[in-house]
C-alpha positions in Angstrom: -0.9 -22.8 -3.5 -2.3 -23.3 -7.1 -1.7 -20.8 -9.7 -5.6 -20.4 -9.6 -5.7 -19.8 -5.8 -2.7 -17.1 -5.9 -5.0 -15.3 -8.7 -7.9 -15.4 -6.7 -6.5 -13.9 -3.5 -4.9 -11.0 -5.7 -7.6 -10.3 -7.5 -9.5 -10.4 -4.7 -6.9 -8.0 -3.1 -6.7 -5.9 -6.5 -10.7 -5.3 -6.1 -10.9 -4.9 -2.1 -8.2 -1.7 -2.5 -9.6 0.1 -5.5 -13.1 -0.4 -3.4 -11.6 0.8 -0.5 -13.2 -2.3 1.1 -11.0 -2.3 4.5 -12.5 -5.6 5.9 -12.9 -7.4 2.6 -8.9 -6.2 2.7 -8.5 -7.7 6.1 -9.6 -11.3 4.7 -6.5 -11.5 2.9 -4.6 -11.2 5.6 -3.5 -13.4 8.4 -4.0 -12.2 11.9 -0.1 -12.1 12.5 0.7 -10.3 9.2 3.2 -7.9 9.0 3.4 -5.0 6.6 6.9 -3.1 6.4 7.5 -0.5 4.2 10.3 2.0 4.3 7.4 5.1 4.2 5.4 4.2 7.4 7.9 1.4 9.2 6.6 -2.4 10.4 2.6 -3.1 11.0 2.2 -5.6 13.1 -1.7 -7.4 12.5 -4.6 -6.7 11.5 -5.6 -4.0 13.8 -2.5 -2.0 12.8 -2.9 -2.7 9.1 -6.4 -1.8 9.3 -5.8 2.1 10.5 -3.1 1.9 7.5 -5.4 1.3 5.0 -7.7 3.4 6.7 -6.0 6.6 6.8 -5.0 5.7 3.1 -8.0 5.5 1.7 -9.3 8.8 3.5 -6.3 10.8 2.3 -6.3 9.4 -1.3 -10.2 9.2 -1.8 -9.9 8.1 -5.7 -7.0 5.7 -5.1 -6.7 3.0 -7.2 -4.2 0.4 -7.3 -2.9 -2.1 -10.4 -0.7 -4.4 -10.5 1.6 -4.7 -13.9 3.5 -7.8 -13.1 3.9 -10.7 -11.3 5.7 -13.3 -10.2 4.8 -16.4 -8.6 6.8 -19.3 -6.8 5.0 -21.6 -4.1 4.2 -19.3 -1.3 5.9 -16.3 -2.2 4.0 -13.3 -4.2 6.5 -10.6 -6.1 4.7 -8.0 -8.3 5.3 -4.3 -10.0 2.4 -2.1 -8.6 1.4 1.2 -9.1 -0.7 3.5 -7.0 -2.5 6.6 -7.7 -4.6 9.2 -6.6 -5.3 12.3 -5.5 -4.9 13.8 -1.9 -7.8 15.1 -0.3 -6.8 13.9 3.4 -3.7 14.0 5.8 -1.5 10.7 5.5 0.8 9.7 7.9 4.1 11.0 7.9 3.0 13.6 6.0 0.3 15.1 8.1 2.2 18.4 9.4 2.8 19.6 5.5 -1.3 19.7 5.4 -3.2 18.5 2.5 -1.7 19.0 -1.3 -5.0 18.4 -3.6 -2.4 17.2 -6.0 -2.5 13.9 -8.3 0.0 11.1 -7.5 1.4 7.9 -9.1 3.2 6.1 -7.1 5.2 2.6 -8.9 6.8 -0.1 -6.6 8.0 -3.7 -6.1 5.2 -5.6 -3.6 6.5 -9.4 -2.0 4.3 -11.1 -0.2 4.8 -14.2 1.6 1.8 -16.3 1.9 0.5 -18.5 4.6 -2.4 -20.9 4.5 -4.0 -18.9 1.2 -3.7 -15.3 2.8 -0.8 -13.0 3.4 1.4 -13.4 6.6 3.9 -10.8 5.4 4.3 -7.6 3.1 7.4 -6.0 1.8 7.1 -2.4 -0.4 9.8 -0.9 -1.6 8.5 2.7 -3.4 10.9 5.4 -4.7 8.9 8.0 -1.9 11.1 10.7 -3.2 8.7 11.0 -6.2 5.8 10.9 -3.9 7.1 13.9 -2.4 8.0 15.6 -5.2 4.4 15.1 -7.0 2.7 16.0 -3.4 4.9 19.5 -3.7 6.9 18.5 -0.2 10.1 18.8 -1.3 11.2 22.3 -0.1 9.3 22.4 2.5 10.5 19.2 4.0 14.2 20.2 3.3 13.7 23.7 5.2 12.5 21.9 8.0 15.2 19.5 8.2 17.2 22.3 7.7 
């Protein structure tokens, strides 16, 4: 891909999440892609990414997502994202702790690997301690592990 083309697709990714725009989302995917993430495990195509980003957009409401840098080779996609917003809605696998209300900011290395212009696979590594920390978990999930 051109460095033009790889800028399209993640701006066009960029404005599909802060729009919450789940099938404009969709088109930058490939109907194999696969998401894994050490927070909610492997998603396996669209259907599955789709509920993700559902779900994520109903518990974080105001979510909006940057991206600070990036790094391009060929096919492959690496960036430094960050995330934030505030909880109004139950997100998987938090949805026995109930809903927080709380503000969250969430940084994290993204790698996608592209395939004919759109993503066939997602990698996100996020330090989800924080996220549980700012979300007010963190007793509560080690007296239940307890």
């Amino acid at each position: 891909m051109t460095v033009e083309e790889l800028q399209k697709l993640l701006e066009e990714y960029i404005d599909a999440m802060n729009n919450h725009d789940v099938d404009r989302l969709m088109q930058c995917y490939t109907d194999d892609a696969v998401r894994h993430d050490t927070l909610t495990g492997k998603l396996e195509g669209k259907e599955e990414l789709k509920g993700f980003y559902t779900s994520l957009f109903t518990a974080f409401p105001d979510l909006e997502y940057s991206i600070e840098n990036v790094l391009a080779i060929e096919d492959m996609i690496a960036t430094e994202a960050v995330m934030e917003g505030t909880q109004k809605g139950l997100f998987p696998p938090f949805e026995s702790y109930g809903v927080s209300g709380k503000h969250v900011e969430l940084a994290g290395a993204v790698f996608y690997q592209l395939k004919d212009g759109k993503i066939s696979e997602e990698r996100v590594y996020t330090d989800y301690g924080s996220l549980v920390q700012q979300l007010g978990l963190t007793q509560q999930i080690f007296k239940k592990a307890a």
